[in-house]
C-alpha positions as CSV (number, residue, x, y, z in Angstrom):
1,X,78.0,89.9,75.3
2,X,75.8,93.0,75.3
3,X,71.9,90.6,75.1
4,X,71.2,91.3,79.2
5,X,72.3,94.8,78.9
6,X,69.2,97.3,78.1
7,X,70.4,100.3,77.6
8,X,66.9,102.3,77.1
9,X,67.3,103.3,80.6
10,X,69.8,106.0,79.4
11,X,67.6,108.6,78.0
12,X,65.1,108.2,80.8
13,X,68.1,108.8,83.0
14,X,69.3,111.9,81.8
15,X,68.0,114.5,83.6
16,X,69.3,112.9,86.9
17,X,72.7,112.3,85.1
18,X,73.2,116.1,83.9
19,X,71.8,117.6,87.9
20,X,74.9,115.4,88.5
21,X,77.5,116.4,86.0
22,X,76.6,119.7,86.8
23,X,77.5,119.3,90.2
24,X,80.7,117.7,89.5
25,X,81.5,120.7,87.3
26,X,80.9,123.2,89.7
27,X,83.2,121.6,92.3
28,X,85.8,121.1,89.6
29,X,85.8,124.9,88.7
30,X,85.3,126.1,91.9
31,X,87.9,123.9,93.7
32,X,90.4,124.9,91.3
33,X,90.0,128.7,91.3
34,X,90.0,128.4,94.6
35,X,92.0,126.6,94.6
36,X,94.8,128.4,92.7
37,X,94.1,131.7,94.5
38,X,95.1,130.4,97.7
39,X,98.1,128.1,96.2
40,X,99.1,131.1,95.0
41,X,99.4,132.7,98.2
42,X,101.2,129.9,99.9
43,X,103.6,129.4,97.4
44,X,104.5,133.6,97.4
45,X,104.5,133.0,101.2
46,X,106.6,129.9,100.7
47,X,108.9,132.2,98.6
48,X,109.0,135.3,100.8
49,X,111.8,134.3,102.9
50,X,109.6,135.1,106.0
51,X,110.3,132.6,109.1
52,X,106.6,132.5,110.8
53,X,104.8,133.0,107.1
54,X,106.8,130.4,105.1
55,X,107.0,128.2,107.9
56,X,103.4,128.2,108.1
57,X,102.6,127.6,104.6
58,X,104.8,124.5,104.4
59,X,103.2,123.1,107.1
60,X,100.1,123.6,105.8
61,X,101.1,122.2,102.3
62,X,102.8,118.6,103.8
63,X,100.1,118.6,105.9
64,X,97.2,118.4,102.8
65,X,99.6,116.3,100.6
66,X,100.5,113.8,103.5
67,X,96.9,113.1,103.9
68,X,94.2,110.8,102.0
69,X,91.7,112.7,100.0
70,X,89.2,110.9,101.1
71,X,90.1,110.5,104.5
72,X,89.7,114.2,104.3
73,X,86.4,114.3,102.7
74,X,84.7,112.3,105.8
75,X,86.8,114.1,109.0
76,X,85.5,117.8,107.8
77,X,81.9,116.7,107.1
78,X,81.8,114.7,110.6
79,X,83.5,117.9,112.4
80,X,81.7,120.4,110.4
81,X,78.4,119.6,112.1
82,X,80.1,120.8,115.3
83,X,80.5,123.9,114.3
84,X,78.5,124.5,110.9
85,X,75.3,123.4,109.6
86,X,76.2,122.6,105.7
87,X,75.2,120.4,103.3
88,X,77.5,117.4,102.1
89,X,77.5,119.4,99.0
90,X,79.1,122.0,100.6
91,X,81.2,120.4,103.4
92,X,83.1,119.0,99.5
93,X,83.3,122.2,98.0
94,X,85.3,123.4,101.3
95,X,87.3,120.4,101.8
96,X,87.8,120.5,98.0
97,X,89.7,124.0,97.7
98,X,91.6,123.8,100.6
99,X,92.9,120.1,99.8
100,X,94.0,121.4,96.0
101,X,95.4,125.0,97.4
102,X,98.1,122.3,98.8
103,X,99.2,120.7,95.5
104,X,98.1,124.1,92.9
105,X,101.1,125.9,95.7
106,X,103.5,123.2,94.9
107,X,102.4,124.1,90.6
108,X,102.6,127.7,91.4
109,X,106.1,127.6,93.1
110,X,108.1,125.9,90.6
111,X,106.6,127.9,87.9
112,X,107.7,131.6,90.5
113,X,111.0,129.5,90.0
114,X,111.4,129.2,86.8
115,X,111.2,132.5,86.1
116,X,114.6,134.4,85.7
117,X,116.0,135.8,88.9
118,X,117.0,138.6,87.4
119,X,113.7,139.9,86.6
120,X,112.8,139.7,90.3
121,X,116.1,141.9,90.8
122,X,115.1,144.2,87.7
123,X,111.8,144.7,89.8
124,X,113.6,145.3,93.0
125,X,115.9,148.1,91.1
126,X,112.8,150.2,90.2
127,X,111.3,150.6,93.8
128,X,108.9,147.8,93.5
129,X,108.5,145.6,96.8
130,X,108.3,141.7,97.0
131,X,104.4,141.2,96.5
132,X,104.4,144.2,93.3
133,X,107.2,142.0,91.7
134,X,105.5,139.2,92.2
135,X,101.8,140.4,91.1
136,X,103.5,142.5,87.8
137,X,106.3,141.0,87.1
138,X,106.8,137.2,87.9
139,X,103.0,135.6,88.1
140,X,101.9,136.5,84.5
141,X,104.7,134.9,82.8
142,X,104.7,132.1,85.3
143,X,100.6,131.5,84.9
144,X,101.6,131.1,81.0
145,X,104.2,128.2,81.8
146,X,101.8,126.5,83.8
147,X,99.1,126.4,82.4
148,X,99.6,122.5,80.9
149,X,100.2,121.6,84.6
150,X,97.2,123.3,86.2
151,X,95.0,121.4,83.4
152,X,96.4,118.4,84.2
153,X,95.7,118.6,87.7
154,X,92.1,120.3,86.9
155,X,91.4,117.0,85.2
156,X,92.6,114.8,87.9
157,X,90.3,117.0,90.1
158,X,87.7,116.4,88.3
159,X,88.0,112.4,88.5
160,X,88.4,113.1,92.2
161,X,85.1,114.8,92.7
162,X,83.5,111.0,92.4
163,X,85.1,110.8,96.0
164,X,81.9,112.8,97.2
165,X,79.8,109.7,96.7
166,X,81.3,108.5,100.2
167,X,79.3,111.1,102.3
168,X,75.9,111.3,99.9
169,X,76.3,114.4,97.6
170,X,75.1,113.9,94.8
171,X,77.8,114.0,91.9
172,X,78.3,112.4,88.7
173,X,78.9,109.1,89.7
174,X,75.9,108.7,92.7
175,X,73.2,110.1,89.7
176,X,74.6,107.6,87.9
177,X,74.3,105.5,91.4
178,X,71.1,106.3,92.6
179,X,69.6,105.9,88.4
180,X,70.7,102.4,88.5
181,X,69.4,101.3,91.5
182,X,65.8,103.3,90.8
183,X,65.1,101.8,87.1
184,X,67.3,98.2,87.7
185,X,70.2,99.1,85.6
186,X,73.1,100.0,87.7
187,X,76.2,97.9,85.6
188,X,74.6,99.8,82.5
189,X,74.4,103.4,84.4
190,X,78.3,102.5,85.2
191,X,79.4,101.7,81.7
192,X,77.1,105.0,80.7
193,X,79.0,107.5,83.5
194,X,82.3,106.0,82.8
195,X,82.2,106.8,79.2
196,X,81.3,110.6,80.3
197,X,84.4,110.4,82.4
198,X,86.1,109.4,79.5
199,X,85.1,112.1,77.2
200,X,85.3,114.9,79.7
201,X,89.2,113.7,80.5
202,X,90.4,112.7,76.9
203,X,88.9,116.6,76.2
204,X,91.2,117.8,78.6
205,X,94.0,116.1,78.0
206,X,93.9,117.4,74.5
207,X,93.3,120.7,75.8
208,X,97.2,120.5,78.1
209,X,98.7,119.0,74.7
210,X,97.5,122.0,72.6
211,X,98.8,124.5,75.1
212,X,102.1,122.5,75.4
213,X,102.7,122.9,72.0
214,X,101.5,126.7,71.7
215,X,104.1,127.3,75.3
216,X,106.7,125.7,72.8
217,X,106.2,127.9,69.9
218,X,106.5,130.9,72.4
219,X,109.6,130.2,73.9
């Protein structure tokens, strides 16, 4: 089955393959910090009872989750060049963190749900206002329950970030691309990548199941 395949074009293509990875990393981890920080903020604004500010936020968040991520991907870096000069690398990272801020909010609200209302009274009773109940009292025990969810969406970022390839950065997937096409090899460069997706994403799915069992023990 395997007598065309050669697969001596993996070591030669492993510097190309790892300027890749590392790129699809970076995205990863910055899209989701970023991603959680403002998620954060719209779910709190979500929360606040404010007309104008929670109003806003929803908007905002049906608006991201209505829409393709892809789609996405190629209207900001067509518009950006209007206003920005950025790389494609760049015009992902923005369109990255702002897409996930929509779906880490919707994480981040039911997990300021979850959390006892009475607490958020208790915090009330001793002076503290909305956003000092929220920052001391609420978000660390509701980052603690989420933290199995926001894996599993960190992963499914990650297998996202091969999305790039449609405007020409220079991910994972298009090193793996671009090896194939340079040293004739491209179905083995595909089998290669696809079993680093593999490993990345079986990693952290074990990583959500570990915590989902240590969130058990706690409670």
């Amino acid at each position: 089955m395997f007598s065309n395949f050669d697969f001596s074009v993996i070591p030669l293509s492993l510097p190309y393959i790892w300027q890749g990875l590392i790129y699809s990393l970076e995205l990863t981890a910055t899209a989701m910090i970023g991603g959680i920080i403002i998620g954060t903020l719209l779910a709190l604004a979500r929360l606040s009872g404010g007309k104008w500010m929670g109003g806003a936020a929803k908007v905002y968040v049906d608006l991201m989750r209505s829409v393709p991520l892809l789609l996405m991907i190629l209207w900001f870096f067509l518009l950006a060049p209007f206003f920005l000069k950025i790389t494609p690398e760049t015009s992902a990272l923005i369109t990255f963190t702002l897409f996930q801020a929509a779906f880490y909010s919707e994480i981040m609200r039911a997990g300021i749900q979850s959390i006892p209302s009475g607490q958020i009274y208790a915090g009330y009773a001793i002076g503290m206002s909305y956003w000092q109940t929220m920052g001391h009292v609420v978000l660390p025990q509701a980052f603690r329950n989420m933290i199995p969810v926001l894996l599993t969406q960190t992963f499914i970022l990650f297998q996202d970030t091969s999305l790039v390839y449609a405007i020409g950065a220079t991910d994972l997937l298009k090193a793996a691309d671009n090896t194939g096409k340079l040293y004739g090899r491209t179905v083995e460069m595909y089998i290669f990548v696809s079993l680093i997706y593999f490993a990345i994403c079986l990693s952290l799915s074990m990583l959500v199941k570990y915590f989902n069992k240590r969130i058990a023990i706690i409670r």
